[in-house]
N, C-alpha and C positions, 0 to 999 in steps of 0.2 A: 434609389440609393440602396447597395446589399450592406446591410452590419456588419458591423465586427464579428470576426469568432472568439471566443472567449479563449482564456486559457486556463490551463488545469495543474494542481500537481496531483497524483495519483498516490496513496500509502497502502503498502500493505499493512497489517494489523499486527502478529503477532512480530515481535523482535523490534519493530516500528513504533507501534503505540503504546503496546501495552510489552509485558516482560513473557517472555518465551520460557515456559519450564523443558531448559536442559538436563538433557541425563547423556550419558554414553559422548558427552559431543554434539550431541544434535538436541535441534529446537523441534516442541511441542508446543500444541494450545495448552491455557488453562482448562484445568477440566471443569469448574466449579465458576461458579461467579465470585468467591470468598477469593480464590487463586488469582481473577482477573484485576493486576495493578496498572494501571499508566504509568511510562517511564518517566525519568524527570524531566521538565520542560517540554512536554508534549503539547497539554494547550496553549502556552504561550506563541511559541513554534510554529502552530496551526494559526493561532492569532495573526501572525507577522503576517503569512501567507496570506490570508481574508483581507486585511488593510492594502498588501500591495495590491490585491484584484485578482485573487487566484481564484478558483473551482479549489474545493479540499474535499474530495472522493479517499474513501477507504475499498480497495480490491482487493480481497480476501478469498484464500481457497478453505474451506471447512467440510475435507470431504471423510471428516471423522461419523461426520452424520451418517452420510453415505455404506461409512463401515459398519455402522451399530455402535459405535463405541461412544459417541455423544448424542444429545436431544437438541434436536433444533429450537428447543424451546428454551435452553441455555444458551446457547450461539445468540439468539434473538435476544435475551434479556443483559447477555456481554454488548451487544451494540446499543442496545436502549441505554445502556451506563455509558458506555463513549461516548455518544450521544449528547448527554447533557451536562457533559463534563467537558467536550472538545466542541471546539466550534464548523460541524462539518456540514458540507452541501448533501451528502447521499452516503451511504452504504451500497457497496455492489458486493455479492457473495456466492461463486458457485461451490454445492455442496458434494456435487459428484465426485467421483475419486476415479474414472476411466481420463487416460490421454484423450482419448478421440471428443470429450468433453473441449465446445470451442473457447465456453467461456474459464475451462482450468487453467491455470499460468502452467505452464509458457504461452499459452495459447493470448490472444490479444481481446477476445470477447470480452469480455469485464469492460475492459477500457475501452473499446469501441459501442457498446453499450454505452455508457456513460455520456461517449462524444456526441453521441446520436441526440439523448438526453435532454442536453446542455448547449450543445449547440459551440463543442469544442474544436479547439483546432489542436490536432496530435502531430503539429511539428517542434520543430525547436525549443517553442514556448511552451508547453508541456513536459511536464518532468514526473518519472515512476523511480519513486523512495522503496528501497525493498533490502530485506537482511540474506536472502536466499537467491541462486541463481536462478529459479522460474521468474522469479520479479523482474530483474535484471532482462530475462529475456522476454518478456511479456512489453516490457515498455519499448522495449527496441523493437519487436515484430511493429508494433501500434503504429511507432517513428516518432515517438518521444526521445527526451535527455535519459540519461539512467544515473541513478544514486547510489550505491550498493555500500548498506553498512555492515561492516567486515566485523564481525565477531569471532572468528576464528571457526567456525563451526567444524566438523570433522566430517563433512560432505560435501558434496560437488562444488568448484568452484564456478563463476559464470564465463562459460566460453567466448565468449567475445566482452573486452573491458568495457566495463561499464565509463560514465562520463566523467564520474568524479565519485571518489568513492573515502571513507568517514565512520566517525566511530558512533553518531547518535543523529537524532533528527536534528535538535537546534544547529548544531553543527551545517548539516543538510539544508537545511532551510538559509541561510546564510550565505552560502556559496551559491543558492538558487537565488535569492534577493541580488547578489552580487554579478549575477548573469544577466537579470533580467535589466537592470541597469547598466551594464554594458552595451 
């Protein structure tokens, strides 16, 4: 008898979980841990999603590390706080800043790591939550749903439309609840 494969939703982290500091139009990490807020209804959100039987993966690019400009030792002590504040199965993080990085969004590594993991299935039933159009294209390369919360940012939009797209997670998660019972 083969098991089931599980299913997942995928979040990225800044603009997602926690509050993205905008300048110019565009979203940044917090630099500080003092900086790093969860938005509102974040863990509850996350909650829904654990009770329905989801995977709740954070895929995250933090290639500020990469730059010199952050300590992976602050990156690591911002997910130790989501962490025990959100109710999630894993962290996946690449810190690189080159494209040819498999696991940088848009690239699908993150999330097919994760599948490998877990023991996911990345069709339909998988869904990638994301404020930026690398997310958006990261869960479609995978063959996930896509989520794209539209903040208006003042950069790229995502070239191919995402599947349903919202102005926060609860919102997100709701319409995924809403699918999955379809």
């Amino acid at each position: 008898m083969i098991a089931a494969r599980r299913r997942a939703v995928f979040l990225d982290r800044d603009g997602v979980l926690n509050r993205a500091v905008v300048r110019g139009g565009k979203p940044y990490p917090p630099a500080t841990l003092d900086e790093f807020e969860l938005l509102p209804g974040v863990g509850q959100a996350v909650e829904q999603l654990k009770q329905a039987g989801y995977v709740c993966v954070v895929a995250t690019n933090q290639p500020d590390v990469a730059r010199g400009t952050q300590r992976r030792e602050v990156v690591d002590a911002m997910h130790a706080s989501l962490c025990r504040t959100v109710p999630l199965d894993d962290v996946f993080v690449c810190f690189e800043d080159g494209p040819d990085c498999f696991d940088r969004k848009p690239n699908p590594g993150l999330l097919l790591r994760a599948a490998e993991k877990y023991g996911l299935d990345l069709g339909p039933d998988c869904f990638m939550v994301g404020d930026r159009w690398r997310d958006i294209e990261a869960g479609r390369r995978a063959g996930c749903r896509t989520v794209f919360l539209d903040y208006g940012y003042a950069e790229q939009q995502p070239e191919f439309p995402p599947d349903h797209t919202t102005s926060d997670l609860p919102s997100a998660v709701q319409w995924i609840l809403n699918k999955s019972r379809a």
